[in-house]
SENUSE-960613 format. One record per residue (C-alpha): residue in one letter; x negated, y, z. Coordinates in Angstrom, 1 decimal, decimal comma. Each point is the difference from the previous one (the first is absolute). Last residue first. Layout:
REM residues N
<r rest="a" px="X" py="Y" pz="Z"/>
...
//
This chain:
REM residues 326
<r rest="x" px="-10,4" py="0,0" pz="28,5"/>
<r rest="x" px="3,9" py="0,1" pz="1,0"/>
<r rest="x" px="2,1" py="-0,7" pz="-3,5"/>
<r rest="x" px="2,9" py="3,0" pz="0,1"/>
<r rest="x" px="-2,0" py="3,4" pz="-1,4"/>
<r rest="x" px="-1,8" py="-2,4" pz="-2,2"/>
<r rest="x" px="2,9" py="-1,2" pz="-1,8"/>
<r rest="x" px="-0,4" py="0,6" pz="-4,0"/>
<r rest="x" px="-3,7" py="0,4" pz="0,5"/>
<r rest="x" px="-1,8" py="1,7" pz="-2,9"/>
<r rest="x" px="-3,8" py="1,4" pz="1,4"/>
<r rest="x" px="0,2" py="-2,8" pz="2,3"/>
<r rest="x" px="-0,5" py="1,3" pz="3,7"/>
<r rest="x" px="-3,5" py="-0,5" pz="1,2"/>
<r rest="x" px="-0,9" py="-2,5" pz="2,1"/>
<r rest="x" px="-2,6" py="-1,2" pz="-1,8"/>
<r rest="x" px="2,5" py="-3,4" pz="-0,6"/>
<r rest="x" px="2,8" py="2,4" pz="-1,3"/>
<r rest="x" px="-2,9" py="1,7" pz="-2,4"/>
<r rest="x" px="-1,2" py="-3,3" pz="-1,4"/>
<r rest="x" px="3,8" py="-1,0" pz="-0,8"/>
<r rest="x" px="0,6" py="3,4" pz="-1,7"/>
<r rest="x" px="-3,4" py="-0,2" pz="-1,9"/>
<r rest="x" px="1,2" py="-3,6" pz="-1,8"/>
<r rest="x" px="3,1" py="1,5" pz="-0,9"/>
<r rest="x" px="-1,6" py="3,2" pz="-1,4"/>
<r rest="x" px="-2,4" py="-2,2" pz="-1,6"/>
<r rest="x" px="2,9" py="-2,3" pz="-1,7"/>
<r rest="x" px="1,9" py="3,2" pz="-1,0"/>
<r rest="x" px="-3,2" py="1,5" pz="-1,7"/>
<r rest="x" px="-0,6" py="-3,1" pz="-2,5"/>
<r rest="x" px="3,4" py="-0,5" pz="-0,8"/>
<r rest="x" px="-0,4" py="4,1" pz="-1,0"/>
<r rest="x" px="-3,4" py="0,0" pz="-2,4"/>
<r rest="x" px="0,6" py="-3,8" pz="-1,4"/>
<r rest="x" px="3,5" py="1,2" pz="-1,2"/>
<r rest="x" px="3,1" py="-1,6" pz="1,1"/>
<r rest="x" px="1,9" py="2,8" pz="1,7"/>
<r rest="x" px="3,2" py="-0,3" pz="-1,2"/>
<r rest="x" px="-0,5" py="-3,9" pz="-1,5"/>
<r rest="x" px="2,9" py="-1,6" pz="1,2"/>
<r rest="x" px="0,4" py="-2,5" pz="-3,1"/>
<r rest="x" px="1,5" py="1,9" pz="-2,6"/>
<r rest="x" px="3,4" py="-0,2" pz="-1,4"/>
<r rest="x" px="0,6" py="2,7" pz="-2,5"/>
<r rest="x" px="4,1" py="-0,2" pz="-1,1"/>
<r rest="x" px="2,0" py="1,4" pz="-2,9"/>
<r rest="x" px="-1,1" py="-3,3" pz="-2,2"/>
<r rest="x" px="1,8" py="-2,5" pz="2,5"/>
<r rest="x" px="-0,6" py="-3,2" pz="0,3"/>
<r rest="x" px="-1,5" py="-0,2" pz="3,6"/>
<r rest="x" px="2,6" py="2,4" pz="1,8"/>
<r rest="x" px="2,9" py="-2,6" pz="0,3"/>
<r rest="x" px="-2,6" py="-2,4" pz="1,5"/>
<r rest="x" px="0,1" py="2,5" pz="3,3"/>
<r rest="x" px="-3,6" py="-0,2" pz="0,7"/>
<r rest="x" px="-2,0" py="-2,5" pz="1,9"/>
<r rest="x" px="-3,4" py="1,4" pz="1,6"/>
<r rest="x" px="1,3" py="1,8" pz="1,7"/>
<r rest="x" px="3,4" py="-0,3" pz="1,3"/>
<r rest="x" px="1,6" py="3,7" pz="-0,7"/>
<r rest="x" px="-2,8" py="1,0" pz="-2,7"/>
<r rest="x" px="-2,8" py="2,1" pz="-0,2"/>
<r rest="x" px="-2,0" py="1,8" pz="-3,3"/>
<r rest="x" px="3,4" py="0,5" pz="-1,7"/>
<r rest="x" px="0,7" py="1,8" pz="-3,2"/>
<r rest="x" px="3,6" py="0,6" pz="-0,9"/>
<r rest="x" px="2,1" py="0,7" pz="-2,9"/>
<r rest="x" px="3,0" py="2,4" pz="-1,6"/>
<r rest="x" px="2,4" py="0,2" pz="2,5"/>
<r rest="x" px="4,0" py="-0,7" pz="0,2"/>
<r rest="x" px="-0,9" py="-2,1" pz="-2,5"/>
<r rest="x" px="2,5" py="-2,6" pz="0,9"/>
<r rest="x" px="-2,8" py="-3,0" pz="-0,6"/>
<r rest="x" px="-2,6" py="2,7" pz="2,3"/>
<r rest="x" px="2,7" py="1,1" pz="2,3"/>
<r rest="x" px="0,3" py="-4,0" pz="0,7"/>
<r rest="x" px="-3,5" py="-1,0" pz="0,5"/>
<r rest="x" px="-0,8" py="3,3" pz="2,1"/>
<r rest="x" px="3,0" py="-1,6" pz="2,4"/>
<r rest="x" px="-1,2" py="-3,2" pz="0,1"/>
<r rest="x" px="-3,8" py="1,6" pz="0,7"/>
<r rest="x" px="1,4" py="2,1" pz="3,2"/>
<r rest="x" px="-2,6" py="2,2" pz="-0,1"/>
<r rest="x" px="-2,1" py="1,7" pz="3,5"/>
<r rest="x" px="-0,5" py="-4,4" pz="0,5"/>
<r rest="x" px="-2,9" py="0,2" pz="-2,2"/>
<r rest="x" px="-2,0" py="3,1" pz="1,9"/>
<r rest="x" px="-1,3" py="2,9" pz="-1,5"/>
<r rest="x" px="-1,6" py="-0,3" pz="-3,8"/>
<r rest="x" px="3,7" py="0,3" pz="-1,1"/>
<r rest="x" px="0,7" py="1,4" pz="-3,6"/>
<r rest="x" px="3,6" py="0,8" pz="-1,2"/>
<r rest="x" px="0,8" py="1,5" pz="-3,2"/>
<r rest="x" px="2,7" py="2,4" pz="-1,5"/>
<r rest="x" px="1,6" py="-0,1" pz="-2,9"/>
<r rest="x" px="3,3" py="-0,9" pz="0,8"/>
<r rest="x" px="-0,1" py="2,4" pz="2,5"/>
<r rest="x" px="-0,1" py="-1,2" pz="4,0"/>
<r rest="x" px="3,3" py="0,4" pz="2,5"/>
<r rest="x" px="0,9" py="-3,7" pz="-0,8"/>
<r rest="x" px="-3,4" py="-1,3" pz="0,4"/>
<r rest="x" px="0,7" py="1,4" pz="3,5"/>
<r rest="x" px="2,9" py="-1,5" pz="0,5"/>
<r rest="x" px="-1,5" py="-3,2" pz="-0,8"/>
<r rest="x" px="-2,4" py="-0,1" pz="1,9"/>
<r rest="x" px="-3,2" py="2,0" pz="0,8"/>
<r rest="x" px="-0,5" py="0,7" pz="3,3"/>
<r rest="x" px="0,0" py="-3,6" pz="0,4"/>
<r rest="x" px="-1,9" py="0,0" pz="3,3"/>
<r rest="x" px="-0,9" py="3,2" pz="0,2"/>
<r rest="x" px="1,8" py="1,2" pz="3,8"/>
<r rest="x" px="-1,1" py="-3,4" pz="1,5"/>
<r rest="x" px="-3,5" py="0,6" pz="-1,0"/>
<r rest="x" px="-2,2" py="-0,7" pz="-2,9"/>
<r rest="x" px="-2,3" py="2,9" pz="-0,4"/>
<r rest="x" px="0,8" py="2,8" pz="-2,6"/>
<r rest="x" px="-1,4" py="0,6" pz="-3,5"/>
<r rest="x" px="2,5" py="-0,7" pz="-3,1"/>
<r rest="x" px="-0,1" py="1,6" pz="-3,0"/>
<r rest="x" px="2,8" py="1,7" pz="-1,9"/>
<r rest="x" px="-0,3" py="0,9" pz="-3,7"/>
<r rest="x" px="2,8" py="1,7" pz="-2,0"/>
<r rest="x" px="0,8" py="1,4" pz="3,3"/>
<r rest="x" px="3,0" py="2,4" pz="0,5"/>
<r rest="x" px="3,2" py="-2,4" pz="1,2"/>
<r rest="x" px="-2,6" py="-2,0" pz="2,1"/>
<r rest="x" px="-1,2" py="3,2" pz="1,8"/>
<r rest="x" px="3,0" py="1,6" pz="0,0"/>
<r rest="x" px="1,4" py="-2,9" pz="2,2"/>
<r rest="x" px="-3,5" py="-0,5" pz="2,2"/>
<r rest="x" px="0,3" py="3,6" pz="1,2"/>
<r rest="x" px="-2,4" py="2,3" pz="-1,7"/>
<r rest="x" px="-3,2" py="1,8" pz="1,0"/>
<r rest="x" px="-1,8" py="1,8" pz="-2,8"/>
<r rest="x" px="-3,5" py="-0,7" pz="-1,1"/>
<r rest="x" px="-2,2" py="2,4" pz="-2,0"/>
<r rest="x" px="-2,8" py="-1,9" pz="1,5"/>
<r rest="x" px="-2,2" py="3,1" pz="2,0"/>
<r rest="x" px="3,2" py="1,6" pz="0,0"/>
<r rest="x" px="1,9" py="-2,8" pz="2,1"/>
<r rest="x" px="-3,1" py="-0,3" pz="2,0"/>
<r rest="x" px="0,3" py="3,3" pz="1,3"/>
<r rest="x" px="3,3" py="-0,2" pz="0,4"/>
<r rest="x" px="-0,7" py="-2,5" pz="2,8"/>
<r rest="x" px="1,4" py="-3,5" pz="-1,0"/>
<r rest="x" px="3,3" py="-0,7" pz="0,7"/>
<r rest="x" px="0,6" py="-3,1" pz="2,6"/>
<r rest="x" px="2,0" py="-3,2" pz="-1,0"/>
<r rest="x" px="-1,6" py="0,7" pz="-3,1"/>
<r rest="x" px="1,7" py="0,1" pz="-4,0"/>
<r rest="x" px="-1,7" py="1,4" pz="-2,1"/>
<r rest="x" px="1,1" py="2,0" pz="-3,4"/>
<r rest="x" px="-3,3" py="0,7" pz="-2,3"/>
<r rest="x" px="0,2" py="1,7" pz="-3,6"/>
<r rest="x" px="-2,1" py="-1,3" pz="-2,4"/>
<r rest="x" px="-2,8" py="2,3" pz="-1,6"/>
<r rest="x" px="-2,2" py="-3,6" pz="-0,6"/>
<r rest="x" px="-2,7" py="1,7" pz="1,5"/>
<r rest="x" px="1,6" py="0,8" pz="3,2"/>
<r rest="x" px="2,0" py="-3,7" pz="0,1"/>
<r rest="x" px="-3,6" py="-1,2" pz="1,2"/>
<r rest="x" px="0,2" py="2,2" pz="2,6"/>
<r rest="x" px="3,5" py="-1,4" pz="1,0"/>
<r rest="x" px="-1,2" py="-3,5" pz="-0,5"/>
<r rest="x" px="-2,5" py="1,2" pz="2,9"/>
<r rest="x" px="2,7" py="1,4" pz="2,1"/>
<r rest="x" px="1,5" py="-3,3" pz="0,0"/>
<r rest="x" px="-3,2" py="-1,9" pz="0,9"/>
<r rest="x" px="-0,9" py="2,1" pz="3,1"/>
<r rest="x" px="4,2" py="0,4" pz="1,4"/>
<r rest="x" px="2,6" py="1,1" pz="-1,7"/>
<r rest="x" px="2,4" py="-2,9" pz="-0,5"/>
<r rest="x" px="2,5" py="-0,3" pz="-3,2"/>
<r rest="x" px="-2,0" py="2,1" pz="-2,7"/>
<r rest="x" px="2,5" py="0,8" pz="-2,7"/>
<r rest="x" px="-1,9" py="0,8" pz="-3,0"/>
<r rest="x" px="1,5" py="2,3" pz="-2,6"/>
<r rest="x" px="-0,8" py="0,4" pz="-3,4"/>
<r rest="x" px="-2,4" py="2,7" pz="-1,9"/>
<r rest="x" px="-2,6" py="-2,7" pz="-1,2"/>
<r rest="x" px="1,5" py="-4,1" pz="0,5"/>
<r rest="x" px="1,9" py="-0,2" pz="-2,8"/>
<r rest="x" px="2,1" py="-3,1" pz="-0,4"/>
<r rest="x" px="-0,7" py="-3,0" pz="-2,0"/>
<r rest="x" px="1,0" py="-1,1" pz="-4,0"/>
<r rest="x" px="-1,6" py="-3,3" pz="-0,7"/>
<r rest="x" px="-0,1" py="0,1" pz="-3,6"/>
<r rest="x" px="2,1" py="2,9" pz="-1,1"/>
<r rest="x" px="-1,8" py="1,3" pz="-3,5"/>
<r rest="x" px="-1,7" py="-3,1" pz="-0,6"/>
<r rest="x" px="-3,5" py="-0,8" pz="-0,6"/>
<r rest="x" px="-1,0" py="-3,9" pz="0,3"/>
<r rest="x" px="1,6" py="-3,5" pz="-0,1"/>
<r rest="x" px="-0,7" py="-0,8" pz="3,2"/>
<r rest="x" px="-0,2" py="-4,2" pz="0,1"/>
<r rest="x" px="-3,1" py="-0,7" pz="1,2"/>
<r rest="x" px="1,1" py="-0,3" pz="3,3"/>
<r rest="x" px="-2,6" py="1,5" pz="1,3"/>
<r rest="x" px="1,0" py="3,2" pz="-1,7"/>
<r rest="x" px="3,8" py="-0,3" pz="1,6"/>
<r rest="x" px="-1,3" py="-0,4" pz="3,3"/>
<r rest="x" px="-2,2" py="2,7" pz="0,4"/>
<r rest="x" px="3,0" py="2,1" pz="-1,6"/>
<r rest="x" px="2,2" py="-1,3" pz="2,7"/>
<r rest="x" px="-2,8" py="0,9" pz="2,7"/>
<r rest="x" px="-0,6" py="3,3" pz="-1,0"/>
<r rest="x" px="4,1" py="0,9" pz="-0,1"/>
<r rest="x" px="-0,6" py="3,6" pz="0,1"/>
<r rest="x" px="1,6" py="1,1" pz="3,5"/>
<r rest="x" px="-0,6" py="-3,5" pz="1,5"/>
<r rest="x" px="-4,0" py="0,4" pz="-0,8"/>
<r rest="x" px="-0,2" py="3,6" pz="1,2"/>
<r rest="x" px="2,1" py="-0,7" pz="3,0"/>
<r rest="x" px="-2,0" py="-2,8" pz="0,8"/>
<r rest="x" px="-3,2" py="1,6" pz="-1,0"/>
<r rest="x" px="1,4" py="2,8" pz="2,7"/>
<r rest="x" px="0,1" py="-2,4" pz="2,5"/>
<r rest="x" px="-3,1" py="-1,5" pz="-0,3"/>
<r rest="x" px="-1,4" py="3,0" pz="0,5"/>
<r rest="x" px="1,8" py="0,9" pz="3,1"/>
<r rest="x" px="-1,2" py="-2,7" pz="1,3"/>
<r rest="x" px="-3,7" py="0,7" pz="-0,6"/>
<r rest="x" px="0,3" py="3,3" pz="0,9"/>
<r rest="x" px="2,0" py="-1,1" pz="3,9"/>
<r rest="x" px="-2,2" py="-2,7" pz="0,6"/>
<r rest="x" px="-2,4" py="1,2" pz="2,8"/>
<r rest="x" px="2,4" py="2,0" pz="1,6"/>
<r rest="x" px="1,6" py="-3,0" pz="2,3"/>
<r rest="x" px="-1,8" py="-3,2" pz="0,9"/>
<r rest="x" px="1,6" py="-1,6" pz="3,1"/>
<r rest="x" px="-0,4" py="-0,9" pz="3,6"/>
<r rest="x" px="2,0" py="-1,6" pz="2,8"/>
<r rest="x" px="-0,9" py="-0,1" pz="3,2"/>
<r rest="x" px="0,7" py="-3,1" pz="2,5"/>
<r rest="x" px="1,7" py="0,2" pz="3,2"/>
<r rest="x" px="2,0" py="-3,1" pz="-0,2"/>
<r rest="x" px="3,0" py="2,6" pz="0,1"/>
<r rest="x" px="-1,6" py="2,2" pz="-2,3"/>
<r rest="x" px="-0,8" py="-3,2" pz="-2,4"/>
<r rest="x" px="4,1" py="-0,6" pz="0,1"/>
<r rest="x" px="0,8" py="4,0" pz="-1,0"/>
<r rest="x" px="-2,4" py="-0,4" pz="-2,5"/>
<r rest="x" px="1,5" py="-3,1" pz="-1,9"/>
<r rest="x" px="-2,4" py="-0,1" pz="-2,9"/>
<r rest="x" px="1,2" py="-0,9" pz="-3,1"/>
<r rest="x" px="1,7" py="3,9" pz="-0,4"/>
<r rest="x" px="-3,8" py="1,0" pz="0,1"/>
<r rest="x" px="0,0" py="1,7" pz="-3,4"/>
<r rest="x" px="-3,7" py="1,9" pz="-0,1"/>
<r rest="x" px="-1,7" py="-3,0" pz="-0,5"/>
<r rest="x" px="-3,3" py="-1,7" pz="0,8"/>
<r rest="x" px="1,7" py="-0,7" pz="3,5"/>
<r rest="x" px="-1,7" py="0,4" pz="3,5"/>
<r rest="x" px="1,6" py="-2,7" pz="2,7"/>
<r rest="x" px="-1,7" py="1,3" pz="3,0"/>
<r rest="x" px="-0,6" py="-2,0" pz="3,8"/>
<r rest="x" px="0,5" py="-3,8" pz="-0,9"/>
<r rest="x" px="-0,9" py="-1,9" pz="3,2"/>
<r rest="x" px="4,0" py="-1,4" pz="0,2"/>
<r rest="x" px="-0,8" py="-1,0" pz="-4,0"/>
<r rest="x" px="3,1" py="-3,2" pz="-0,2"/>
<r rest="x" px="2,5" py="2,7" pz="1,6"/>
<r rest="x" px="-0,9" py="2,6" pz="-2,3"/>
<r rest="x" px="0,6" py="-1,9" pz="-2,9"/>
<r rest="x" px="3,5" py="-1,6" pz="0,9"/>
<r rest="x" px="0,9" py="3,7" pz="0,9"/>
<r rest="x" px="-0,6" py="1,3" pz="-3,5"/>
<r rest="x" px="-3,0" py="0,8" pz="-1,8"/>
<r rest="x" px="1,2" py="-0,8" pz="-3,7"/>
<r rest="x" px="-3,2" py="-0,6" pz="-2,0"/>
<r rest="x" px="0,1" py="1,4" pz="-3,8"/>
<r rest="x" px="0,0" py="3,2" pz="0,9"/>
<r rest="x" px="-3,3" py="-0,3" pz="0,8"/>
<r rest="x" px="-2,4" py="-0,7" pz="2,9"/>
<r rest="x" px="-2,4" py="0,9" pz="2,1"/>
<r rest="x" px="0,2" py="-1,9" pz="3,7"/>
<r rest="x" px="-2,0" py="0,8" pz="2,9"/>
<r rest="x" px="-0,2" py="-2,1" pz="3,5"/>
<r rest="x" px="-0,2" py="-3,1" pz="-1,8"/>
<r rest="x" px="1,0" py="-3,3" pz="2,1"/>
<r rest="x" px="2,8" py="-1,3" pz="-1,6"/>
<r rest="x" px="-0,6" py="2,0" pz="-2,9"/>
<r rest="x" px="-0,8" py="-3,0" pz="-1,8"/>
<r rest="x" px="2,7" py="-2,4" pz="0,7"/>
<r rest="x" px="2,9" py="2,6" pz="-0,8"/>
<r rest="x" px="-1,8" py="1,1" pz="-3,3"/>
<r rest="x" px="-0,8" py="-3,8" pz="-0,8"/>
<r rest="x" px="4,2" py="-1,2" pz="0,5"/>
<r rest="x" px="0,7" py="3,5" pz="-1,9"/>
<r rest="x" px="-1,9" py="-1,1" pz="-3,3"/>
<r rest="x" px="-2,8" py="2,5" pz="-0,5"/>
<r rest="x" px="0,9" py="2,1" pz="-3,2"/>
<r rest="x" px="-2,5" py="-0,7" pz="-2,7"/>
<r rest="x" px="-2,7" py="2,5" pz="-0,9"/>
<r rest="x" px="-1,9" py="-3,0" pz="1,5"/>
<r rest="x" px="-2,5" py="-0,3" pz="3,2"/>
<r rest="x" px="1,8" py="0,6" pz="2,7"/>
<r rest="x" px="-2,3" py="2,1" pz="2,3"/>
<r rest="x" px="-1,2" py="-0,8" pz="3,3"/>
<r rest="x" px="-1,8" py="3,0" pz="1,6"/>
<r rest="x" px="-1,9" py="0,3" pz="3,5"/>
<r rest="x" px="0,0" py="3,7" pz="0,1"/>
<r rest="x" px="-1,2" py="3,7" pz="-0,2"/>
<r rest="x" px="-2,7" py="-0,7" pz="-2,5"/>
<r rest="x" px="1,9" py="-2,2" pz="-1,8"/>
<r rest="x" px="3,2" py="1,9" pz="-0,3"/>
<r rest="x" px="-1,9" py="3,1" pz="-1,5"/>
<r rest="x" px="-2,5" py="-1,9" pz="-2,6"/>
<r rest="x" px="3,2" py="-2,2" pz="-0,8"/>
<r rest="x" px="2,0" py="3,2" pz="-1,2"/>
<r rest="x" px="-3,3" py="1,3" pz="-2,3"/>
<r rest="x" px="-0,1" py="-3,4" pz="-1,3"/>
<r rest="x" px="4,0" py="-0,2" pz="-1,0"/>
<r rest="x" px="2,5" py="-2,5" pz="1,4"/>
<r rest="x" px="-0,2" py="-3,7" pz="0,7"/>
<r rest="x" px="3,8" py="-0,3" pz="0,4"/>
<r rest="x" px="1,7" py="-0,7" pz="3,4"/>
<r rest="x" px="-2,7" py="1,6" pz="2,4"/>
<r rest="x" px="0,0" py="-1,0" pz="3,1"/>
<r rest="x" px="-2,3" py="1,8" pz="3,4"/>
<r rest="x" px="-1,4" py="-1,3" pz="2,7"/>
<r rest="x" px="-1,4" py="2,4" pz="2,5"/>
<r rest="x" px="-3,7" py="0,0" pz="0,1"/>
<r rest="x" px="-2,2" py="-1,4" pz="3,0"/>
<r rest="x" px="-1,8" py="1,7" pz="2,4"/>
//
């Protein structure tokens, strides 16, 4: 009996290939490039499994050049650049990578905040520069970061782990959910529900950690920046579009807020040119959970939910199952 076909659309990790190839026929691409969309359309013509990234926008065009394709299983937690609803008509599943980045994220995170808070990359700057002059009493004045408080906008894996983090720090914790946490949890953190309002009005440092949906779509925009302290910091590890970059451009030349660190931006991988030169901004290239450990874990856990939907066993992280027919 032969193997389903399955493409990949970067070469991924060994212990990810050991998984797909076993299970399948495989046809990688063979760059960390991202395929161009005429080969993506022409090779999954007749795949029956695609794992991709969020770099590949499966959309109706897609699905109707792959009518054998079966799963669409994305090294990613995001899927907004998959049209679900679309694949569930077509009757394909939909899979993602959740849990297995939430540590690494959050870390990343709070070096932003970290970095932002103390100016790390300015003064990284300034001594390559060779032009720091050395010692002075209010050289590259930051905030504090012990004893403040962190406003933790989304409460789900990776903003309760900033709000451990915040634990040892001694910050008080405001979070904002569309569902409160049990008060179990909100012990265990030291976390205290707020509405988004006294959130932004309280925060010195608010950070960002919901999906990309209609609801968050600019979440932050100008009247929000307007409701923040002067010395208060953003930091967004969620989703690009959550921030309204014009908007975070102009609060930062009004300072109406004190600096922003971005890992994701509104049309990645451009970013709003107003945000380029400025010193009260981290720009770093989508790397949330870009260690060898975690990139490493999402590919196999996309790579084991296509082998389990073709073992006939439901994916261990289907978006759709309950309305793709096996």
């Amino acid at each position: 009996m032969s193997k389903p076909k399955a493409l990949a659309t970067r070469p991924l990790f060994p212990a990810a290939r050991e998984i797909l190839e076993r299970n399948f026929d495989v046809e990688y691409w063979p760059v960390q490039d991202k395929m161009p969309r005429a080969d993506l359309l022409r090779r999954v013509a007749d795949k029956d499994a695609l794992i991709c990234l969020l770099t590949e926008k499966i959309d109706g065009e897609l699905l109707a050049a792959a009518p054998k394709l079966r799963i669409v299983s994305t090294v990613s937690v995001g899927y907004d650049h998959i049209d679900v609803p679309a694949c569930t008509r077509r009757n394909v599943m939909v899979t993602n990578t959740p849990g297995v980045l939430d540590e690494t994220t959050a870390d990343l995170a709070w070096a932003l905040l970290m970095a932002i808070a103390r100016r790390v990359v300015e003064g990284d700057a300034w001594i390559r520069s060779g032009t720091w002059p050395g010692w002075e009493l209010d050289q590259l004045l930051g905030g504090d970061v012990y004893g403040k408080t962190l406003g933790v906008i989304g409460f789900g894996r990776i903003g309760r782990a900033m709000a451990r983090r915040a634990l040892g720090f001694q910050m008080r914790v405001l979070y904002q959910n569309r569902t409160r946490a049990s008060l179990e949890v909100e012990r265990e953190l030291r976390a205290e529900f707020a509405d988004l309002d006294r959130l932004l009005r309280e925060s010195d440092f608010v950070t960002l950690h919901v999906p990309l949906s209609a609801d968050t779509r600019h979440l932050m925009s100008a009247v929000a920046f307007e409701k923040m302290k002067s010395t208060a910091y953003l930091i967004n590890t969620a989703r690009g579009p959550v921030v309204d970059e014009a908007a975070l451009a102009r609060a930062l030349e009004d300072k109406k807020i004190a600096g922003a660190a971005l890992d994701v931006y509104e049309s990645e991988p451009k970013v709003h040119p107003a945000l380029l030169s400025r010193r009260d901004v981290i720009l770093v290239p989508h790397i949330g959970s870009a260690s060898v450990e975690t990139r490493t874990k999402m590919a196999v856990m996309a790579a084991t939910n296509a082998a389990e939907f073709f073992a006939g066993r439901r994916p261990p992280n289907a978006l759709n199952a309950d309305a793709v027919r096996p």
